[in-house]
C-alpha positions as CSV (number, residue, x, y, z in Angstrom):
1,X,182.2,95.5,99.7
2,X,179.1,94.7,101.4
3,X,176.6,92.2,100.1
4,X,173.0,92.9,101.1
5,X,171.4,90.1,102.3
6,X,167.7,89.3,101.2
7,X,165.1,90.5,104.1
8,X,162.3,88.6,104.9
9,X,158.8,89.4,103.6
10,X,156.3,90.5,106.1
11,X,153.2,88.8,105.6
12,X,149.9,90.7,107.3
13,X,148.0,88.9,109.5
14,X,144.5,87.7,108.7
15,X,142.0,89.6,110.4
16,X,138.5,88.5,109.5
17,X,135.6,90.8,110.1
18,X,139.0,93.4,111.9
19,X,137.9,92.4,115.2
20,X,141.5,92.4,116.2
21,X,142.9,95.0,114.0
22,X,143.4,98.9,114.9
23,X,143.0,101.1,112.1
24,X,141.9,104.4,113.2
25,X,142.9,106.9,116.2
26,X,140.0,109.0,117.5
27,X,139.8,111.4,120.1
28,X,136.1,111.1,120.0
29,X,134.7,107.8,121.9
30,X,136.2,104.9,124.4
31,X,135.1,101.6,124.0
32,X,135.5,99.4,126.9
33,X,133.7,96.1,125.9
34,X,134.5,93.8,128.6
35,X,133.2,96.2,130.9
36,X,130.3,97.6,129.5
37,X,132.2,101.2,129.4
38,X,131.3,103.9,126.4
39,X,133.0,107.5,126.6
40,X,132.6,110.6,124.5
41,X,136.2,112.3,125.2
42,X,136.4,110.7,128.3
43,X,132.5,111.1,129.8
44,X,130.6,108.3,130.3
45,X,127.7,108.3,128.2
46,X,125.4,107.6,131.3
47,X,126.0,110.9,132.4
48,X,125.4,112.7,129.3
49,X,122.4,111.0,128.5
50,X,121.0,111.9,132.4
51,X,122.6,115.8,131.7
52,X,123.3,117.2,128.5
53,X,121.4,118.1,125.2
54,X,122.2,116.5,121.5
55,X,123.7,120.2,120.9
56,X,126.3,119.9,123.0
57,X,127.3,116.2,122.7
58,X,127.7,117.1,119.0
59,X,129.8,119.9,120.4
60,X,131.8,118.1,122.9
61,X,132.8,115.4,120.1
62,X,133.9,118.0,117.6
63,X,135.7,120.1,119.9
64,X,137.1,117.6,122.6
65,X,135.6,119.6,125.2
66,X,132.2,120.7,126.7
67,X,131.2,124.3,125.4
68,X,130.9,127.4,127.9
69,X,127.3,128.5,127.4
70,X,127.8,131.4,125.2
71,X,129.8,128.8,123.1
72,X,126.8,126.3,123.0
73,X,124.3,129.2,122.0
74,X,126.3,129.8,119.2
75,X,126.3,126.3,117.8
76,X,123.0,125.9,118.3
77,X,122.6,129.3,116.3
78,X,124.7,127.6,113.4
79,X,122.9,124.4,113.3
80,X,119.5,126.2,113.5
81,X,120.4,128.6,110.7
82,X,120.7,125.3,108.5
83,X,117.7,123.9,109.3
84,X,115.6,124.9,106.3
85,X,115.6,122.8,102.9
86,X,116.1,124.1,99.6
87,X,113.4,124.3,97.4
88,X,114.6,122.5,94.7
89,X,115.1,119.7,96.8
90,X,111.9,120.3,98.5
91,X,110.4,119.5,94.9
92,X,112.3,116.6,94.8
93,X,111.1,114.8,97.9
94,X,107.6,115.7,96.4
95,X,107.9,113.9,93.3
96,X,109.4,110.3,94.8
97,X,107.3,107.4,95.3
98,X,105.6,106.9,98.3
99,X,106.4,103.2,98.4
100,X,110.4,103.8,98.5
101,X,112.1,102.6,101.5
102,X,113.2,105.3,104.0
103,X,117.0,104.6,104.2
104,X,116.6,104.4,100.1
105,X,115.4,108.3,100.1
106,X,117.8,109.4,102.7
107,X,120.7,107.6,100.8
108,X,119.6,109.5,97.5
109,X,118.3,112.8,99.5
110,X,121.9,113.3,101.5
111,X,123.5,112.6,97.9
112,X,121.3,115.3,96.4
113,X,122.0,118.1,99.2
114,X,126.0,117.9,97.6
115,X,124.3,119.9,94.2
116,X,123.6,122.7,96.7
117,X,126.5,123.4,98.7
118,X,128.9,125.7,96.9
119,X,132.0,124.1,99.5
120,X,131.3,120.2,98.9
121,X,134.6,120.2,97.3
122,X,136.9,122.2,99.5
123,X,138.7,120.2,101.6
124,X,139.7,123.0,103.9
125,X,139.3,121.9,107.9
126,X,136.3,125.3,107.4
127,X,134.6,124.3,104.6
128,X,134.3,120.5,106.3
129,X,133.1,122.1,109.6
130,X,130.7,123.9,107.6
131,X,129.2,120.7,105.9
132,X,129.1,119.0,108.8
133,X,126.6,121.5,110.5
134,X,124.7,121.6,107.2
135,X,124.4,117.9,106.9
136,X,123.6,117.5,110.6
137,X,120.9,120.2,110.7
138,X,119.4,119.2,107.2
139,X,119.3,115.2,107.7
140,X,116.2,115.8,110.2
141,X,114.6,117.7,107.6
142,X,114.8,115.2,105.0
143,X,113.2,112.3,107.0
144,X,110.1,114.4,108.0
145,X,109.5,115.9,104.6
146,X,109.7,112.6,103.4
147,X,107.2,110.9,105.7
148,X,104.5,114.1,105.4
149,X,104.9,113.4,101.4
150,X,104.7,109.7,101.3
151,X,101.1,109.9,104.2
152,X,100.0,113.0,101.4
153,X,100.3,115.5,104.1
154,X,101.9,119.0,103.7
155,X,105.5,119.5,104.2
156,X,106.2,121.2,107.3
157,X,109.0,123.8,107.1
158,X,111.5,124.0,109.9
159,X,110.8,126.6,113.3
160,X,114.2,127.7,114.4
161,X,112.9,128.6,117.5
162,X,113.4,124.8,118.0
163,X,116.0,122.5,119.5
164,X,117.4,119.5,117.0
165,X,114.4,117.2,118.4
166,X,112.2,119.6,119.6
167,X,112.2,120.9,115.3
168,X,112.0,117.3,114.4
169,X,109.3,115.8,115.8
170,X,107.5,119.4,114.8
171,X,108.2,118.7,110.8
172,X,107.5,115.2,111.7
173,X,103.7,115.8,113.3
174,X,103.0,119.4,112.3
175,X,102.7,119.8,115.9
176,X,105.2,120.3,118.4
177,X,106.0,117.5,121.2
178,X,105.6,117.4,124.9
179,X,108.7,117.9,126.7
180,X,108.6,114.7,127.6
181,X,108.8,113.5,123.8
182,X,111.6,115.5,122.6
183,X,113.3,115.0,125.8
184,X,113.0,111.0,124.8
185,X,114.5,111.9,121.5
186,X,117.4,114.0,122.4
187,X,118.6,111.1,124.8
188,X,118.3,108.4,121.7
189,X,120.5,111.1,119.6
190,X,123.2,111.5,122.4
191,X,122.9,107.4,122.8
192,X,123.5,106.8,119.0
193,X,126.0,110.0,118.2
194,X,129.3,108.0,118.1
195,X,130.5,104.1,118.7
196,X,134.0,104.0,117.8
197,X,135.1,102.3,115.1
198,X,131.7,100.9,113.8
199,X,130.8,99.7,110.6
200,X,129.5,102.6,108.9
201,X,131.9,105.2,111.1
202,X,134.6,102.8,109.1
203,X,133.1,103.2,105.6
204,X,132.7,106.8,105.8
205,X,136.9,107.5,106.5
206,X,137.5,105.0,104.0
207,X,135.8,107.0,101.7
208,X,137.1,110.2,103.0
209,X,140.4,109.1,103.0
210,X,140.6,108.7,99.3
211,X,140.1,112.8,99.7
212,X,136.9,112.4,98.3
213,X,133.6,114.7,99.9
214,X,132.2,115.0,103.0
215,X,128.6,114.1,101.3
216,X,129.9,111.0,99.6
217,X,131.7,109.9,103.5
218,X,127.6,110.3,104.6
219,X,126.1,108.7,101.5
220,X,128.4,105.3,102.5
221,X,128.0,105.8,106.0
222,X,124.1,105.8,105.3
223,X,124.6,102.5,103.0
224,X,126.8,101.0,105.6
225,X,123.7,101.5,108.3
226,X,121.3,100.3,106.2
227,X,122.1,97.3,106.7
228,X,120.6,94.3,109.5
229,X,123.7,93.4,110.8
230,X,124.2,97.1,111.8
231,X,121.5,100.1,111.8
232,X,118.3,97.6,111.5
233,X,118.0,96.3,115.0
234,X,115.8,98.7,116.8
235,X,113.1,97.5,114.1
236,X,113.6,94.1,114.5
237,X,113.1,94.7,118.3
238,X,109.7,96.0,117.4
239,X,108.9,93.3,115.0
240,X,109.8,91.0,117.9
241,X,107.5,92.7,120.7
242,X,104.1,92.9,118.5
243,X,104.8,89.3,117.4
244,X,104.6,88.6,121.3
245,X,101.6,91.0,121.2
246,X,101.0,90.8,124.9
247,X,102.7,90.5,128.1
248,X,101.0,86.6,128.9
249,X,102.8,85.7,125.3
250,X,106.6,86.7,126.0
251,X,107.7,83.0,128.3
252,X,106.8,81.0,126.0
253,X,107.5,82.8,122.8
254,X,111.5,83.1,124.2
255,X,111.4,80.1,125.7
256,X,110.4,78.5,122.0
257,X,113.3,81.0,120.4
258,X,115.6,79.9,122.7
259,X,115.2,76.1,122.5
260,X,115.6,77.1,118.6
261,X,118.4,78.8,118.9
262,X,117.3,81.4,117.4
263,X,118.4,85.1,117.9
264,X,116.4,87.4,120.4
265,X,116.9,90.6,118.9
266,X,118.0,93.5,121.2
267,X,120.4,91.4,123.0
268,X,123.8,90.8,122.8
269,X,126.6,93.3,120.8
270,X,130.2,92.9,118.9
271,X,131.9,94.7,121.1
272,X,129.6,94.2,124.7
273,X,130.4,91.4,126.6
274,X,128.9,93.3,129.8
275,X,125.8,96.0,129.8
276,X,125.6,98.2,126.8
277,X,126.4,101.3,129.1
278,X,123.7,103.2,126.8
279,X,121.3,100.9,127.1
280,X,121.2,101.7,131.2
281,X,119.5,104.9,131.7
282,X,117.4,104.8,128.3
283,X,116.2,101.7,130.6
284,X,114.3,104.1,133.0
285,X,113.6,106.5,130.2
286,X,112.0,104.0,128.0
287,X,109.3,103.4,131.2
288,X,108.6,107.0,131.7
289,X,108.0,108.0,128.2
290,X,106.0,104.4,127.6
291,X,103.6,105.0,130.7
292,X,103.3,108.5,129.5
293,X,102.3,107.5,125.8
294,X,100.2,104.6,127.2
295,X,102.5,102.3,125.7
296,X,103.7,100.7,129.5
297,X,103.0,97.4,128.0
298,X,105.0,97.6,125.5
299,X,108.1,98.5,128.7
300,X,106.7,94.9,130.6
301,X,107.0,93.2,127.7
302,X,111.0,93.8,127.0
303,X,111.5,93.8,131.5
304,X,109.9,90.5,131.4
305,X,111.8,89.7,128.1
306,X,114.9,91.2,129.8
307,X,114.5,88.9,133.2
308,X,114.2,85.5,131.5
309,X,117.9,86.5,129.3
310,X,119.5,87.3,132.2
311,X,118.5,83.7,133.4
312,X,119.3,82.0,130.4
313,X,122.2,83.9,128.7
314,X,123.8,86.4,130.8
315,X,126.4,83.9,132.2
316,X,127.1,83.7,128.3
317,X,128.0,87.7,128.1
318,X,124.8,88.4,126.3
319,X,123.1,91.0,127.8
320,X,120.9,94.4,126.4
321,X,121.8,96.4,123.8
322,X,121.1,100.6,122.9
323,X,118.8,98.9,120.7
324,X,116.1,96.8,123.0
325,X,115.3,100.0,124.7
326,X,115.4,102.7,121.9
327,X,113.0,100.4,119.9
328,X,109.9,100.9,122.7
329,X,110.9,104.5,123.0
330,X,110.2,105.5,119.4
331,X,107.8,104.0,119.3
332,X,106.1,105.6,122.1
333,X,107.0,109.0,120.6
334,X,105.2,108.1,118.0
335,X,107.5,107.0,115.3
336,X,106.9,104.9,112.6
337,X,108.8,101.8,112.4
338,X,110.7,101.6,109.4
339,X,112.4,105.2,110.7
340,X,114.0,104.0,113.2
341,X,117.2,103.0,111.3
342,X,116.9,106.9,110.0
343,X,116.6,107.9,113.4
344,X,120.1,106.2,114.1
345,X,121.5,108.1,111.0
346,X,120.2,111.2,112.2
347,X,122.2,111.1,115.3
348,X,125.5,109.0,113.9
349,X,125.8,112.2,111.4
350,X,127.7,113.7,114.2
351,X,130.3,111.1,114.5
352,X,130.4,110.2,111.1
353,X,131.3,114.0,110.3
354,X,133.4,114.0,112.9
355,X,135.6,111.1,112.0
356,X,135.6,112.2,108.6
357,X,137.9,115.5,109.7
358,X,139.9,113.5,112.1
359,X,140.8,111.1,109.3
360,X,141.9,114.2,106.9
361,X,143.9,115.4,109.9
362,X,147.4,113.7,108.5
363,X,145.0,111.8,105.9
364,X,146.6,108.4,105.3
365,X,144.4,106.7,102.4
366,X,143.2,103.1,103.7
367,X,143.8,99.8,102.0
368,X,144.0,97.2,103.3
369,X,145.2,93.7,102.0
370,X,143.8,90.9,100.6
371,X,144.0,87.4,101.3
372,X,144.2,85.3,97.2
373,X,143.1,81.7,97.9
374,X,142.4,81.3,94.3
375,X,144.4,78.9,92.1
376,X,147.6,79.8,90.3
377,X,149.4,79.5,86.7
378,X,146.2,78.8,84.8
379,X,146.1,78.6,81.2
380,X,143.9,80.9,79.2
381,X,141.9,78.6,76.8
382,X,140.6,79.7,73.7
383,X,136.6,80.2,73.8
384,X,136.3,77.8,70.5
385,X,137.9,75.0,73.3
386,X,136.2,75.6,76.3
């Protein structure tokens, strides 16, 4: 007769902030932080950003491979076929304050779009596909109705006849861009379409993983971004360059946030300790589409910015970020500040979604432990002696 002998617990590591801890697989994007690599399926994001459209990056991350042109006609033929809004909601957006916060109505509006889908709650691999093109193709239409209410302007309805940012910036203005513009935007989309294991990218499979809906994955996605530490630094950038206001301004105004120690927004990234790849090329974008706009001062502002970091901190592995570069090109497209954390949600839909469906693909729910450093074997006392 055997006697089992006890076996020793196995106590998880402390991870805080999981900087060190794997949780996910993803076919979608490669991370090399140290140095200053980002893939989608194993293409560097430089050269999508100088060669591809948003429509087939989105394509490329849900399928795992680039799309033969009759293939990418017919995505962009589903995505386009979802552009329009229901009326309903359409009403909605008509009737909420014109104060509210941007990433407040988007939060509430991406909610609301769920009441309208007859599939949010079939968890077949098709009914997900299908609500990831609807969410993907709708999302742009929410942030322009949106602004035309809250400036009292008419709501512009969606032209099929459009590309992703080509229809945007159309709803956005009521007219439609220069090539130039909507070629600006499509590179910030393909920039900001997937990160790994982000914050937000995190929150949505944790929600999906409890088998809950696509639209409830976005909604905490969308709450996830919201936040400074993660979707807010592209404004701060801008709040940054027209506190310098001028060129003659920027030496002393870092040198005085530097002697502070205080942070230089744009610069610097959790997982970068080398160039954010994307922030490269949107580099020489960004000073096109500023001198084009008449906003090249804006572009010496952050390349004077840019020279005195790589003095002071680059030794230190701080360098540019997507965001220090994105921040002067919305602006020169003419985009108001507080939507540029939608304009990241606009784009991240597509890897948000696609996360979502490679979570449910042998769907294990997430839950992680907790550390208790509370106190132990306390009495209760009764209120009367307390």
């Amino acid at each position: 007769m055997s006697i089992a002998t006890p076996t020793t617990p196995v106590i998880p590591a402390f991870d805080k902030g999981l900087g060190n801890t794997v949780a996910a697989e993803t076919q979608m994007s490669f991370i090399d932080g140290g140095r200053g690599v980002l893939e989608y399926v194993g293409i560097e994001i430089d050269a999508l950003a100088r060669n591809s459209t948003f429509e087939e990056t989105v394509f490329l991350l849900w399928n795992r491979r680039l799309p033969k042109q009759s293939e990418l006609n017919a995505f962009s033929e589903q995505l386009r076929a979802e552009y329009a809004l229901p009326q309903t909601l359409v009403n909605l957006i008509r009737e909420m304050p014109r104060a509210a916060g941007p990433m407040h109505v988007l939060r509430t509006l991406v909610s609301a779009l769920s009441l309208f889908d007859s599939e949010v709650d079939n968890d077949s691999v098709e009914a997900n596909n299908h609500k990831a093109i609807r969410l993907l193709a709708k999302t742009p239409a929410l942030i322009a109705a949106f602004d035309r209410h809250r400036k009292g302007k008419p709501i512009v309805e969606a032209d099929t006849s459009l590309t992703m940012a080509q229809n945007f910036l159309y709803m956005l203005n009521g007219s439609k861009p220069t090539e130039s513009m909507a070629r600006a935007l499509d590179v910030c989309l393909i920039l900001h379409a997937d990160h790994g294991l982000n914050a937000s990218t995190f929150a949505a499979r944790v929600t999906i993983s409890t088998l809950s809906d696509m639209y409830s994955a976005m909604v905490t996605a969308i709450g996830t971004l919201k936040g400074p530490l993660h979707g807010g630094a592209n404004e701060e950038v801008m709040i940054m360059l027209n506190e310098i206001g001028s060129i003659e301004n920027v030496d002393a105004y870092i040198a005085e946030k530097l002697r502070k120690r205080d942070r230089i927004m744009g610069f610097g990234h959790r997982v970068y300790k080398a160039i954010d790849p994307r922030a490269t090329y949107l580099k020489t974008f960004s000073k096109q589409v500023a001198a084009d706009t008449g906003n090249l001062n804006l572009f010496e502002m952050s390349r004077r910015i840019e020279e005195i970091m790589a003095k002071e901190v680059a030794a230190k592995g701080i360098y540019p970020n997507v965001d220090f570069y994105s921040a002067t090109t919305y602006h020169s497209i003419g985009i108001d500040l507080d939507l540029f954390t939608c304009m990241f949600a606009m784009s991240r839909i597509a890897g948000w979604a696609g996360h979502c469906i490679e979570q449910l693909d042998g769907n294990r729910l997430i839950r992680p432990n907790a550390a208790y450093i509370g106190p132990h074997q306390q009495p209760y006392v009764a209120v009367d002696q307390r």
